[in-house]
C-alpha positions as CSV (number, residue, x, y, z in Angstrom):
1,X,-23.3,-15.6,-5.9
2,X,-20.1,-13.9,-5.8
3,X,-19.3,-11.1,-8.0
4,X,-15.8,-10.2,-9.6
5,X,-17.0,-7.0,-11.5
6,X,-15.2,-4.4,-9.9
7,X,-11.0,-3.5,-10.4
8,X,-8.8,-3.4,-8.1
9,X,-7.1,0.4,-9.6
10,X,-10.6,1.7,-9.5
11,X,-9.9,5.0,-6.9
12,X,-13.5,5.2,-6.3
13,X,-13.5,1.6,-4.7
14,X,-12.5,0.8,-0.8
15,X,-10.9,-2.4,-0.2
16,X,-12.0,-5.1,2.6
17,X,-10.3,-8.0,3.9
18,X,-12.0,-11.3,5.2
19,X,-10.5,-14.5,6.7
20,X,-12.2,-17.4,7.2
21,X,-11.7,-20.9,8.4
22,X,-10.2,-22.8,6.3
23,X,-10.6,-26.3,8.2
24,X,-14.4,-25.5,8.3
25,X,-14.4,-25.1,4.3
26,X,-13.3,-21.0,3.8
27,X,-11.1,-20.1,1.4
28,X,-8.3,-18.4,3.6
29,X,-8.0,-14.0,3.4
30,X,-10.7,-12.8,0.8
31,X,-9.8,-9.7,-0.7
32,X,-12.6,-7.5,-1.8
33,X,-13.8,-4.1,-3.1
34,X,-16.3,-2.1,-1.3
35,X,-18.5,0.5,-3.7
36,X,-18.4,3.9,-2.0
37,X,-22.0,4.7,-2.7
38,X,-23.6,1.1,-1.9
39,X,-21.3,-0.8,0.3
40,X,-21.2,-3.7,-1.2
41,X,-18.3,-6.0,-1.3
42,X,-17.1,-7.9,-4.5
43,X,-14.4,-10.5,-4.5
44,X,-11.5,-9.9,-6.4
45,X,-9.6,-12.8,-5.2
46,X,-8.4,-14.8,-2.2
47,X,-5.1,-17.0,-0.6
48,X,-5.3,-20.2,1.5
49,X,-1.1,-19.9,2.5
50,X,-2.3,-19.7,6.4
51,X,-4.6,-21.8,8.1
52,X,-7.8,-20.7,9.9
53,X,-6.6,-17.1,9.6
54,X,-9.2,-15.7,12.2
55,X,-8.2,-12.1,13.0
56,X,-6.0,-9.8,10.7
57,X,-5.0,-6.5,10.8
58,X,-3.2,-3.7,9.0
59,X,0.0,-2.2,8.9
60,X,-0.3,1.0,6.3
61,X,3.3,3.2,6.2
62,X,5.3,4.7,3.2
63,X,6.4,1.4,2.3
64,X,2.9,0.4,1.2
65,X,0.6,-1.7,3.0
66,X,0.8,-5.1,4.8
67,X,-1.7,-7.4,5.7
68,X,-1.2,-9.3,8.9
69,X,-2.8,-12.6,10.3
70,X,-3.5,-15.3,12.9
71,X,-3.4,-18.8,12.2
72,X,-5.9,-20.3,14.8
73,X,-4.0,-23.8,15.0
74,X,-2.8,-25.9,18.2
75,X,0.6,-25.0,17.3
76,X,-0.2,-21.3,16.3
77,X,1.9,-18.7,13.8
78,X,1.3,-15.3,12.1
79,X,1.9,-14.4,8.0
80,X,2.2,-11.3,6.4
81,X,0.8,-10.4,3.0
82,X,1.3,-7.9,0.3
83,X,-2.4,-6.6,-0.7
84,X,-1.7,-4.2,-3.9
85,X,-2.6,-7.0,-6.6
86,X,-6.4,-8.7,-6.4
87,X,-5.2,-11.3,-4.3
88,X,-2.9,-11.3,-1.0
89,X,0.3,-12.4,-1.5
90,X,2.6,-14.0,1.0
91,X,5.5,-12.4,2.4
92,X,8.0,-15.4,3.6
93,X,6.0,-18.4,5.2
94,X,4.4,-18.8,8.8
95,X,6.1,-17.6,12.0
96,X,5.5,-19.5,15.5
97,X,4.1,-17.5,17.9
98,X,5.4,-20.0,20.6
99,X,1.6,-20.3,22.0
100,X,-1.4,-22.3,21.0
101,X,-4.4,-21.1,19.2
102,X,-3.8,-17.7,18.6
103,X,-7.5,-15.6,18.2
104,X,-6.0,-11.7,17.7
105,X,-3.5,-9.8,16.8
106,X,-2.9,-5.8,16.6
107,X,0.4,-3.7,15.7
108,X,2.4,-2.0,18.4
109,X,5.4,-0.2,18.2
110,X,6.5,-1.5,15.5
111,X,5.7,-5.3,16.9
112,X,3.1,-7.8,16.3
113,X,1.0,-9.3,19.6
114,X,-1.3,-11.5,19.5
115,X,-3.7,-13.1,22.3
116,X,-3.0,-16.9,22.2
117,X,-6.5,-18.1,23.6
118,X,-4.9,-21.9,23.7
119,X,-2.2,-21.4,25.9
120,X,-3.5,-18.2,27.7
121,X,-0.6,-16.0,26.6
122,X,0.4,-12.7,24.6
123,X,3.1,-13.1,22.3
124,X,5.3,-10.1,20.7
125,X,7.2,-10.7,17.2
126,X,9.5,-7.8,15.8
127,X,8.7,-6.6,11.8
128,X,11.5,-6.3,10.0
129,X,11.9,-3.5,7.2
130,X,10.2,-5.5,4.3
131,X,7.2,-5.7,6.7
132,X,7.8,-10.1,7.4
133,X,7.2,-10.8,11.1
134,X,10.5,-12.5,12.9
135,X,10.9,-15.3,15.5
136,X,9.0,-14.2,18.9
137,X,10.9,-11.8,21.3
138,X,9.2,-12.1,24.5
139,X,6.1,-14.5,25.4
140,X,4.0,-13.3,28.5
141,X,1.9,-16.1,30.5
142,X,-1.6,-15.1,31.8
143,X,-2.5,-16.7,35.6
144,X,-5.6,-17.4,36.8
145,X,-8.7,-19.3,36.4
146,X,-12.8,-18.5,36.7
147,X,-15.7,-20.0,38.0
148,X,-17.2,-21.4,35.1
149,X,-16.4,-25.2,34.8
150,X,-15.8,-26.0,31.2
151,X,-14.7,-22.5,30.3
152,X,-12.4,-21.3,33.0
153,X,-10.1,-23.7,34.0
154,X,-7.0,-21.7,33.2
155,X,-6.0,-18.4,31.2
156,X,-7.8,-17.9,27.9
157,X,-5.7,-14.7,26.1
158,X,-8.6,-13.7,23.2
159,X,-8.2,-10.0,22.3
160,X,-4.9,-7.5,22.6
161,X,-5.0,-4.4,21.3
162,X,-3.1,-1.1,22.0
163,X,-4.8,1.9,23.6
164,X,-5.9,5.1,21.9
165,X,-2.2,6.6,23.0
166,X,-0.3,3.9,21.9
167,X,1.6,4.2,25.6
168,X,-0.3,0.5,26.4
169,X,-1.2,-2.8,25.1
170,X,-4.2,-4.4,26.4
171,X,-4.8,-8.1,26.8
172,X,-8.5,-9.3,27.4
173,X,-8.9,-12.9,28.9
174,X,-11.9,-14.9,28.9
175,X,-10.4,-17.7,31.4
176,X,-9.3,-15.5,34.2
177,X,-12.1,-12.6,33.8
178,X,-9.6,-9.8,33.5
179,X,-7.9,-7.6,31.5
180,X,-4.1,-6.7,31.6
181,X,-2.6,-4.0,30.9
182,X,1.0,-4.2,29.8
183,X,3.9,-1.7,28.7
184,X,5.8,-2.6,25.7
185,X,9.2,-2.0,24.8
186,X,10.0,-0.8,21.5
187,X,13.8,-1.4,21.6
188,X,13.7,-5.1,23.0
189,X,10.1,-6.2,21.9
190,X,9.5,-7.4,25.9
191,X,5.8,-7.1,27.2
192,X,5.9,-6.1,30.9
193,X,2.3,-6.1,32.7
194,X,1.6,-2.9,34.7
195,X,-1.9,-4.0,36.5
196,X,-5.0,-6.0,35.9
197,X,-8.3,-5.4,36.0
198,X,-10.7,-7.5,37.7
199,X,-14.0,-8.1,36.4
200,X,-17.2,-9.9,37.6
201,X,-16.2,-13.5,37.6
202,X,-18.1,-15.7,35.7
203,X,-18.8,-12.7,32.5
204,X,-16.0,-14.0,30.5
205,X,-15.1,-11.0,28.9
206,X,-13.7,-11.7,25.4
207,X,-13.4,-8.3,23.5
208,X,-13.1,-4.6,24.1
209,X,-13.1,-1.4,22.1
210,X,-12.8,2.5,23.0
211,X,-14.5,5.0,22.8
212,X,-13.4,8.0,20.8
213,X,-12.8,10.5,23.7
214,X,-10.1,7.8,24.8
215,X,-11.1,8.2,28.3
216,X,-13.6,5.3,28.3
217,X,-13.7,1.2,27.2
218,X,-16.3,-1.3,26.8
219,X,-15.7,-4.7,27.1
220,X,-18.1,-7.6,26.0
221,X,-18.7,-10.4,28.0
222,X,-19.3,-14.1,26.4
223,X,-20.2,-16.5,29.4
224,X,-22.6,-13.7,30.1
225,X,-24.6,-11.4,27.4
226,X,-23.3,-8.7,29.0
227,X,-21.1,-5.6,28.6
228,X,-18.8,-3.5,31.1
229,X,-18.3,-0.4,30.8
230,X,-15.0,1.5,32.2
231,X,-13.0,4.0,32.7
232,X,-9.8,4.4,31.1
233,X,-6.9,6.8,32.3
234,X,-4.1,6.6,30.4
235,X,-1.6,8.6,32.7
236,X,-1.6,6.2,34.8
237,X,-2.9,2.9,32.8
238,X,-5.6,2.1,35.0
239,X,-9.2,0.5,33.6
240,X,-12.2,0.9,36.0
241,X,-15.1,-0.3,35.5
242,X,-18.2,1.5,36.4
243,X,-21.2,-0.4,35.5
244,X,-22.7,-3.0,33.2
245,X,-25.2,-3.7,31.1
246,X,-27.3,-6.2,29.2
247,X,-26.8,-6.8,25.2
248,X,-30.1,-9.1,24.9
249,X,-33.7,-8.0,25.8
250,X,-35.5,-9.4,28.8
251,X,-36.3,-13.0,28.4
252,X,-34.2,-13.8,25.5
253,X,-34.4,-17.8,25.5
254,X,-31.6,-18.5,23.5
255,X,-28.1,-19.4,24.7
256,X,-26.3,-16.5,23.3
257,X,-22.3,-16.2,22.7
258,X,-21.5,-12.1,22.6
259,X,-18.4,-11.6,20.4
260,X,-17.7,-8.3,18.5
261,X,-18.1,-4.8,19.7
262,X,-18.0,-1.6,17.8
263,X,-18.4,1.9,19.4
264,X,-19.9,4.6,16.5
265,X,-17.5,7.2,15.5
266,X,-19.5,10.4,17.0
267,X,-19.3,7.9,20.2
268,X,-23.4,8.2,20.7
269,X,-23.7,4.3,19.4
270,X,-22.6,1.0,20.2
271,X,-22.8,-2.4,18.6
272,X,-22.6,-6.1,19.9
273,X,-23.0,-9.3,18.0
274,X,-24.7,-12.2,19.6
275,X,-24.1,-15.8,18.3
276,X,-27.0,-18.1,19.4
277,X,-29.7,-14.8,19.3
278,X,-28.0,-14.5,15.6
279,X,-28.6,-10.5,16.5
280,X,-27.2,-7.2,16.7
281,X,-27.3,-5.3,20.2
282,X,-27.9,-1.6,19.7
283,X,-26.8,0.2,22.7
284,X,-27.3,4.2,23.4
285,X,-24.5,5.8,25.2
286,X,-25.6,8.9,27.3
287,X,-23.1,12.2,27.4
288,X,-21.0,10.8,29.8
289,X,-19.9,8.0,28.0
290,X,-20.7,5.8,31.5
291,X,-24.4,4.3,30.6
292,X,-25.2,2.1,28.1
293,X,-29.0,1.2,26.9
294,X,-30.0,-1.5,24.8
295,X,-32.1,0.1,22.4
296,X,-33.3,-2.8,20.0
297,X,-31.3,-5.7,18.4
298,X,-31.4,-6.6,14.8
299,X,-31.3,-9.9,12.7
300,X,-27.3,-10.2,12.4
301,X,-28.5,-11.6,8.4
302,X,-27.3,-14.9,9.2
303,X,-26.2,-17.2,11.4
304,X,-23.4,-16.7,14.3
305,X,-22.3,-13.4,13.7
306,X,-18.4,-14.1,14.9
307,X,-17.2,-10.4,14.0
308,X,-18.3,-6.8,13.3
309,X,-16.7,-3.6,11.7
310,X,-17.4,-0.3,10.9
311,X,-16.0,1.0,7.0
312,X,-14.1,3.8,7.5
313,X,-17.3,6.4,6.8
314,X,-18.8,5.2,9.7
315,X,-21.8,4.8,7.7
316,X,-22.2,1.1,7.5
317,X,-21.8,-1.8,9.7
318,X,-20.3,-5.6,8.7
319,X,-20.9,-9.0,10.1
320,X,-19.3,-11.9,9.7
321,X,-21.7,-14.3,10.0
322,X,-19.3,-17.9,10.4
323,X,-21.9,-20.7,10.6
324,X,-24.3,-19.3,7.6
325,X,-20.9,-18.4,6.0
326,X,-21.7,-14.8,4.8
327,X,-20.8,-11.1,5.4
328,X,-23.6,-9.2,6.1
329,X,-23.6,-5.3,5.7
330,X,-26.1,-2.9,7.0
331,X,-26.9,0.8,6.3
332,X,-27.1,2.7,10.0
333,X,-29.3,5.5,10.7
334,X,-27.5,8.4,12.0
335,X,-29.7,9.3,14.5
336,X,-30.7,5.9,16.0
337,X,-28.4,4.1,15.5
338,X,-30.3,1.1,14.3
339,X,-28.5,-1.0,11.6
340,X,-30.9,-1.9,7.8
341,X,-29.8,-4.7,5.9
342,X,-28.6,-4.0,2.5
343,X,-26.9,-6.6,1.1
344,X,-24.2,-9.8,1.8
345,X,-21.8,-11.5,0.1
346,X,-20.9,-15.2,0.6
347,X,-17.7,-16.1,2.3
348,X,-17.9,-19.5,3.8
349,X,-16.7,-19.7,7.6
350,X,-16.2,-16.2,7.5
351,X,-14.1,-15.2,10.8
352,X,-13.5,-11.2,10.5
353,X,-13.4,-8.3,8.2
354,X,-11.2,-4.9,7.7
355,X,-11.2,-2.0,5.9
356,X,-7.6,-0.6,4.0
């Protein structure tokens, strides 16, 4: 059951945002509370004006804050939203991204850039002053191809993000097991790639997150229950990877998908979802940031966990679970790092979640 107890004003109250899929029966961006002491989210209300809005993100500055997302269609696009009432609002209508299927997006230098996983592409869009996204400025085309028959055939764009400096923007593709590392320019909104990073073909990495110390990445693989960790210098903008690691225990039977990684704030803990296993992998990371240990995976709370996120305490951990169409949080022991189930709320097709 969804609840709608909880107001939007209330200064004691986080807020979260959740997309979903629309073509698979969610409700669009679903704008909740989150209840400092418990976690748990309440809906306060929700808006359908993009379609299959799978990844958002965002953009908090004087002007207030605006809510950015994908629209995971063949002919892909990006809205904005304003997010101060219950429900987000559009800002203007949908803006082509001039690539297909778009799966991410992050904010750089005062851009949007998002990973087009259809066409194998990163695409850059200026924001103007009332914080609506404009036509593309620059479209950059990932080459290459894998081993893997039915998953590799050509460039598959799924995650961008910028690094901890902001000096880089970092593409991960699943198609060409690689990851780019590109220099963006604020004045004329072009994306120019400075090196790539090759990984172990066949892994199919799909998502990557840093660790605090900014020195160090770790990228999930999905053609492989795997994860890589690197190096990261960002003088230079080189990624290195150093070793890897499984995120299921020995003799797992089940096909498993990895998609969503999390690195704890004090940078001793790491999380990955697994679709398929329906789990969470609970890695240990030792002092130098270079090892990781699966611990112990947990029950995800549902089915096909597509997503996780830390709130902003660092306290809890969310998964959106898309096929059992929930969001699952979890209370996490500070010293183990092991995740508790405390509660979910139900958000059909649930893709991703935030925190403002």
């Amino acid at each position: 059951m969804v609840e709608r107890g909880s107001a939007v004003g209330d200064k004691s109250a986080g807020r979260a945002f959740i997309g979903s899929f629309t073509s698979a029966g969610g409700r669009g961006i679903i704008a909740a509370t989150v209840d400092g002491d418990t976690g748990a989210l309440t809906e306060t209300g929700a808006s359908d004006a993009v379609a299959d809005p799978s990844y958002l993100a965002l953009a908090i500055g004087s002007g207030g804050t605006i809510l950015y997302a994908v629209s995971e269609t063949a002919e892909g696009a990006v809205g904005a939203f304003e997010v101060d009432g219950p429900s987000p609002r559009p800002i203007g209508g949908r803006v082509p991204v001039c690539g297909a299927g778009p799966t991410h997006l992050a904010i750089a230098s005062g851009h949007l850039v998002t990973a087009n996983y259809g066409s194998g592409s990163v695409s850059v869009l200026p924001v103007g002053a009332g914080g609506a996204p404009a036509a593309a400025s620059g479209v950059l085309q990932h080459e290459g191809a894998g081993p893997h028959p039915d998953r590799q055939r050509g460039p598959h764009a799924h995650q961008v993000l910028p690094d901890p400096t902001g000096r880089w923007v970092l593409s991960v593709d699943l198609g060409t097991d690689s990851v780019r590392i590109c220099a963006l320019d604020p004045e004329t909104g072009e994306l120019r790639q400075h090196g790539e990073t090759a990984l172990r073909p066949g892994t199919g990495p799909r998502h990557l997150a840093f660790h605090p110390d900014g020195g160090h990445a770790y990228v999930l693989n999905e053609l492989e229950p795997t994860l890589t960790v690197c190096r990261w210098d960002a003088d230079s903008g080189v990624l290195e990877p150093v070793a890897e690691t499984a995120v299921l225990p020995a003799g797992a039977t089940r096909p498993s998908y990895p998609s969503g990684v999390v690195v704890s704030h004090d940078g001793r803990h790491l999380w990955a979802a697994n679709r398929g296993h329906d789990s969470i992998g609970v890695l240990a990371l030792d002092r130098t940031h270079e090892k990781a240990e699966l611990i112990t995976t947990v029950p995800c709370g549902g089915h096909w966990p597509r997503d996780l996120a830390l709130d902003p305490t660092g306290r809890r951990l969310y998964a959106a679970n898309e096929r059992s169409g929930d969001v699952t949080w979890f209370d996490i022991d500070p010293e183990t790092g092991v995740p508790r189930r405390s509660g979910s709320l139900d958000v059909p097709a649930a893709s991703c979640v935030i925190f403002a």
